[in-house]
N, C-alpha and C positions, 0 to 999 in steps of 0.2 A: 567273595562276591555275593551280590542278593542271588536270593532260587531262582529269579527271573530277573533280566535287564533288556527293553524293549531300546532296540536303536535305528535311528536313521545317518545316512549318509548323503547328505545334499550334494549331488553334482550338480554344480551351477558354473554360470557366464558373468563373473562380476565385468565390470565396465570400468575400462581404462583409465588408473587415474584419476577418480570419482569416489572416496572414499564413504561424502555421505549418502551418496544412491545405492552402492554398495549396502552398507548400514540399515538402512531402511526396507531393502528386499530383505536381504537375510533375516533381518527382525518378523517380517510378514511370512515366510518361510519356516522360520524356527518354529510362531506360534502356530502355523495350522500343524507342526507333526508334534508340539505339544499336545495342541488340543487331540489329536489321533491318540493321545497316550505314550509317545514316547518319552525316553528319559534320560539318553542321552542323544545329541543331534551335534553333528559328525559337519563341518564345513571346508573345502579343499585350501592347500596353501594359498600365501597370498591373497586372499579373499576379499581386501579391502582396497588394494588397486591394479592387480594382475600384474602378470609378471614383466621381464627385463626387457629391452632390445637395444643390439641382438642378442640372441641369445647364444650363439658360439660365434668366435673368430674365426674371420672369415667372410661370415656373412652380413647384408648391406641392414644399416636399421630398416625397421617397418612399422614408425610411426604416419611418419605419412611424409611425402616429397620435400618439404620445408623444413622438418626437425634435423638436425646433427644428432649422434650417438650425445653428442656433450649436450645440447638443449634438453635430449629427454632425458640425460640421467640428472640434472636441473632439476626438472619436473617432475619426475620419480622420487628423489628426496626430498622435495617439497609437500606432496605428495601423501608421502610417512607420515605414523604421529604414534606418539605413548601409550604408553600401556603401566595403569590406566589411562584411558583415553575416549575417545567420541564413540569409538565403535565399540568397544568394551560396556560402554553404558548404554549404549545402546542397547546391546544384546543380553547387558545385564538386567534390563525392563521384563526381558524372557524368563529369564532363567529365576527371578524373583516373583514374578505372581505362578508359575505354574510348578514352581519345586524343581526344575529339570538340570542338565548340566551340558553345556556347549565349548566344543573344541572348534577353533577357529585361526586359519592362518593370516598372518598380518606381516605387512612391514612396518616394523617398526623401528622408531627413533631410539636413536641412545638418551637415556637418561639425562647425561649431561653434556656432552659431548656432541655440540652441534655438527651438522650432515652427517651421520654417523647410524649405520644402520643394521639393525638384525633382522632375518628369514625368519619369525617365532610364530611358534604355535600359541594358544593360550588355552587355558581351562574356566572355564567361569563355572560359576554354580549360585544356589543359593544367595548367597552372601557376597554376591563378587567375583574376580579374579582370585582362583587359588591359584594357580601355579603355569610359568610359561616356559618353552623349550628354545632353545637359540638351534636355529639349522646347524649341526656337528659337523658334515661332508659337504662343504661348498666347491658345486662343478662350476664349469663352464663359462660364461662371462657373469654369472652370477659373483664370481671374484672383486667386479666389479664394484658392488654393491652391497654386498653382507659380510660382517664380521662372521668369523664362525665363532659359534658356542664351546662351550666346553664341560657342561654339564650332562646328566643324565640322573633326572629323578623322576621321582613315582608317587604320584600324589593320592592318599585313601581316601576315599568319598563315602557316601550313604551307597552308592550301587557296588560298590567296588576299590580295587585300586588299579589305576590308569596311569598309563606313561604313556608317551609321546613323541613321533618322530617327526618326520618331514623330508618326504620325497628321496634323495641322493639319501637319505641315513639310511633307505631301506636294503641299500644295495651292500650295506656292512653288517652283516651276522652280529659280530659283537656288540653292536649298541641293542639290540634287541633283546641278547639274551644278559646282558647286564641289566637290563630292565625288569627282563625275569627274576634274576635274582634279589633285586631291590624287592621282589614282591609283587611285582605287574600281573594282573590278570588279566585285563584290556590293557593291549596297545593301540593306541589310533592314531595310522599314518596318513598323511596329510600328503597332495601332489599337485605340478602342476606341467604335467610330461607333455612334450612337445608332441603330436600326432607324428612323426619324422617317417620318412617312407621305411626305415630297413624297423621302426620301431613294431612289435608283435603288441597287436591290442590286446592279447591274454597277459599279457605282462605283471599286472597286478595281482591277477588269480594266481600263478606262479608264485612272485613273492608272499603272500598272505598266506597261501598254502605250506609254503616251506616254513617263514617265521613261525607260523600257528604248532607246526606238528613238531618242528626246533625245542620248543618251549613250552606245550599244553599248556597257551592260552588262546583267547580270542583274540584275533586280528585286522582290524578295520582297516581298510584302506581306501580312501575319499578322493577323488581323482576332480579337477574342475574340463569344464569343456567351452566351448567356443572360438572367437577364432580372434586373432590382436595382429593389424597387419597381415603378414604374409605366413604366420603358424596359426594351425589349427591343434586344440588340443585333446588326448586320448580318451578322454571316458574311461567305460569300463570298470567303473569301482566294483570293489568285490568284500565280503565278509568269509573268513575262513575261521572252521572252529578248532580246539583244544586236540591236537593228535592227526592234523591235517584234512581238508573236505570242504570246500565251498559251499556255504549255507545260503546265499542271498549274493547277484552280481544284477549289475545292469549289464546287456549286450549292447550297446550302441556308444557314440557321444555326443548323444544328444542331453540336453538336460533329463534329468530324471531324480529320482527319491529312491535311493535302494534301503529297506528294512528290515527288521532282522529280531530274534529273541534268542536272549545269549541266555543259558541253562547252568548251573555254577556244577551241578553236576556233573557237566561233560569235563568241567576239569578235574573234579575228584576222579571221577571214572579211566581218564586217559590215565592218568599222575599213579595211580593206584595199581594199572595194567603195567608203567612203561614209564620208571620212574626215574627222566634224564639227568634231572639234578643229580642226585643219588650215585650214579653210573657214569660224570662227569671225571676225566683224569685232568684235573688243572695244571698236577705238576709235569703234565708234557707239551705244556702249551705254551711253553715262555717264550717260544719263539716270536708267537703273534704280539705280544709286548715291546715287543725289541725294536729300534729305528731301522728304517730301511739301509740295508749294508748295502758296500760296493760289490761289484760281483769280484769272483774269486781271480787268483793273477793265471794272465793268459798259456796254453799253453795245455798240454794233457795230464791229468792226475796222473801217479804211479799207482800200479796195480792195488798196493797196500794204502794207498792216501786215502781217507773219507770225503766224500761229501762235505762242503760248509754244514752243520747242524746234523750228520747223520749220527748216530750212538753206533761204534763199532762192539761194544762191551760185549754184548749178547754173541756174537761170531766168535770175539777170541776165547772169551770162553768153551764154548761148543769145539774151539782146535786145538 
């Protein structure tokens, strides 16, 4: 990573459905925290038309009295578009006059495959789109709506090298620290969490803190706010550094700009003290590999029976 990387994390309120208003804030947005000097600008999931409704089963859509669940997911697909695409060039007008580099959540269309849609994140820079993320962990009624991805990579820039999540991926340890291992210095997670009542607005600080100090890197976390129908969503973005510590959050969710100067240092420095790679036993890990099994047949183990997966080796040796 560079000795310095100056970043913002745009919590915003895109508008329903409205891709090119969308596009055009964000654009006005990006260049003032260019012009402030930053160099990378951090925008929350779905950014180009907010998210689903509803968003879990069960509850009633919250378009508005007139739509059906099937008119708005109509208009939600509609809605979509490519990558490259309008909002991409858009925001690549950014990221070309001032050198900078912009992570940005979209729904996007499949390539080729009409109504067909991915959760992605995108990376633009300089030159364009370098590299986009397919949502990996699709919750909720989002099923609905997004293929899930299947990738995890890690793109090297001039600042850094940067991977990419999106929301539900953050709640899986291992797409993070595979990202580590690809090389990730920056991770910049992307959301778009429902404010729900049992939901903890620290929630972000928690995971950025855990991923951060998981993997001695930086961990951005971009949360959007506003309100679509009848959800209101969490704020609270947060930046946590290399070895765990919150360096930069907003308290509220309200729009705001959190910023932040990531030091390449604090990852030599953690990495150098507390060296997890290093200290990693993979080969005890194949369980998390493995498809979820059935549980075991009903009924009490025998005194001498193991565990599904326990190693008795180490006991009968020891008798």
């Amino acid at each position: 990573m560079k000795d310095k990387v100056k970043v913002s994390l745009v919590q915003y309120a895109p508008v329903w459905l409205d891709s090119k208003k969308n596009a055009e804030r964000m654009k006005r947005l990006a260049q003032e925290e260019a012009e402030k000097g930053s160099e990378l600008i951090v925008f929350p999931e779905l950014s180009n038309v907010g998210y689903v409704t509803p968003v879990a089963i069960g509850l009633l859509p919250s378009f508005d009295a007139k739509t059906s669940a099937a008119e708005f997911a109509a208009k939600y697909i509609k809605a979509a578009e490519p990558v490259p695409g309008p909002t991409t060039e858009v925001l690549g007008e950014v990221t070309s006059k001032y050198g900078v580099y912009i992570v940005v959540g979209l729904s996007q269309s499949h390539p080729v495959i009409t109504a067909t849609l991915y959760n992605s994140a995108v990376l633009i820079g300089p030159s364009g789109v370098i590299g986009i993320h397919h949502k990996m962990h699709v919750p909720l009624n989002e099923k609905y709506y997004f293929y899930p991805g299947n990738t995890a990579d890690v793109y090297r820039t001039d600042l850094g090298n940067i991977g990419m999540i999106i929301c539900y991926d953050g709640r899986f340890p291992e797409l993070s620290r595979i990202l580590a291992l690809k090389g990730a210095e920056i991770i910049c997670s992307i959301s778009n969490t429902p404010g729900i009542e049992y939901q903890d607005p620290s929630i972000d600080k928690y995971r950025a803190d855990c991923r951060a100090q998981e993997n001695g890197l930086y961990f951005l976390s971009c949360e959007r706010v506003g309100k679509e129908g009848d959800i209101v969503y969490l704020g609270y973005s947060a930046i946590a550094k290399p070895g765990g510590g919150i360096i930069a959050c907003s308290e509220s969710n309200e729009e705001a700009v959190v910023t932040a100067e990531l030091h390449n240092e604090e990852i030599i420095g953690f990495r150098a003290a507390l060296n997890v790679f290093r200290d990693r036993r993979p080969e005890l890990y194949s369980l998390i590999a493995e498809p979820f099994s059935p549980p075991p047949p009903c009924g009490p183990l025998s005194p001498r029976e193991p565990l599904p997966g326990y190693d008795t080796s180490v006991e009968e040796t020891a008798t």
